[in-house]
N, C-alpha and C positions, 0 to 999 in steps of 0.2 A: 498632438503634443506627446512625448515620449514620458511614458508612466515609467519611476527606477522603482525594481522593488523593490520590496518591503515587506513585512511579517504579517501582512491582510491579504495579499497581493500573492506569493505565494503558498501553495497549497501543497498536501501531501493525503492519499488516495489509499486506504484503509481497504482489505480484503478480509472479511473473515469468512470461513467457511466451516462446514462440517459434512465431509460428504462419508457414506457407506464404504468397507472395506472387507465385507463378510465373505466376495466372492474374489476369485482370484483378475477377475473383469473387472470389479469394483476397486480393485487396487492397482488397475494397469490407468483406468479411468482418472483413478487421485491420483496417479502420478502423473501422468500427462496434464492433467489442469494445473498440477504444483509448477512443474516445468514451464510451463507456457508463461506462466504469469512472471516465472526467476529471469526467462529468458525475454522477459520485456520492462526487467529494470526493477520490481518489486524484491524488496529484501523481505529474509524471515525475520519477524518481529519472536514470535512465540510460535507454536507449532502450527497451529493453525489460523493466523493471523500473519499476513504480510502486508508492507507498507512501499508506498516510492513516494519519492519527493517528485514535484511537478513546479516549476520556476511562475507558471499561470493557471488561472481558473480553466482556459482553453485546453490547456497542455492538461489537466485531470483530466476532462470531458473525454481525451482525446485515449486516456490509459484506463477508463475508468467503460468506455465505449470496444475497446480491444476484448478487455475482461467479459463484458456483456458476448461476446462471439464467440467464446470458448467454455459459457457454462456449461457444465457436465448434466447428462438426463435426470441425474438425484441427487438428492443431497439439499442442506441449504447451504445458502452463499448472500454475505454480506456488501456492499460497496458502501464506501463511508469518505468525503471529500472534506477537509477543514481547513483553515487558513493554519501558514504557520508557528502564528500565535498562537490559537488555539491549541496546538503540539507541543509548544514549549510550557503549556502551565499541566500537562500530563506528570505524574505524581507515580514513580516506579520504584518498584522495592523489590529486594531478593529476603523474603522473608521480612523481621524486622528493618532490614540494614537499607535505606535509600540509595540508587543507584541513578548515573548519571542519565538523560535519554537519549536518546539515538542524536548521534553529531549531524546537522545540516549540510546539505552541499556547497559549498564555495560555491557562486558566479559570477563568472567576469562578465566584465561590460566593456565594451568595447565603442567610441565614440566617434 
């Protein structure tokens, strides 16, 4: 039976990291891991924190399994997968002032 989604059903795939920058290696290293993760669909959330939207539980596994093959030798690095309910009750502010959260992706469905 064909599951439609829905706000349990799709998921979005949390990277935070904190990696070393002291050597001019250590910065060629974070930007190559930054790049890699931009150029497989994660957006910058905050500087060291990026996010992608994922339509299934599979489809994280699947971006969250990419990211595990390009950790860098130091540093640490976060992977965090939650429905995307759980995203929409996230609570953001620019200082005092609340701000809207990151808009979802449209998807179509095609029958």
């Amino acid at each position: 039976m064909f599951e439609r989604l829905n706000a349990y059903r799709i998921m979005w795939v949390l990277v935070f990291f904190d990696l070393p920058t002291e050597t001019k290696k250590d910065r060629k290293i974070y930007a190559r891991f930054r790049k890699q993760i931009l150029s497989d669909g994660f957006s910058m959330f905050q500087f060291s924190i990026y996010l992608r939207h994922c339509a299934s539980r599979e489809n994280a596994v699947v971006h969250s399994k990419r990211v595990k093959t390009i950790l860098p030798p130091r540093g640490h690095i976060g992977i965090l997968c939650i429905t995307d309910k759980q995203f929409s009750m996230m609570e953001i502010f620019r200082g005092k002032e609340p701000l809207a959260g990151p808009e979802t992706v449209q998807q179509l469905e095609l029958f």
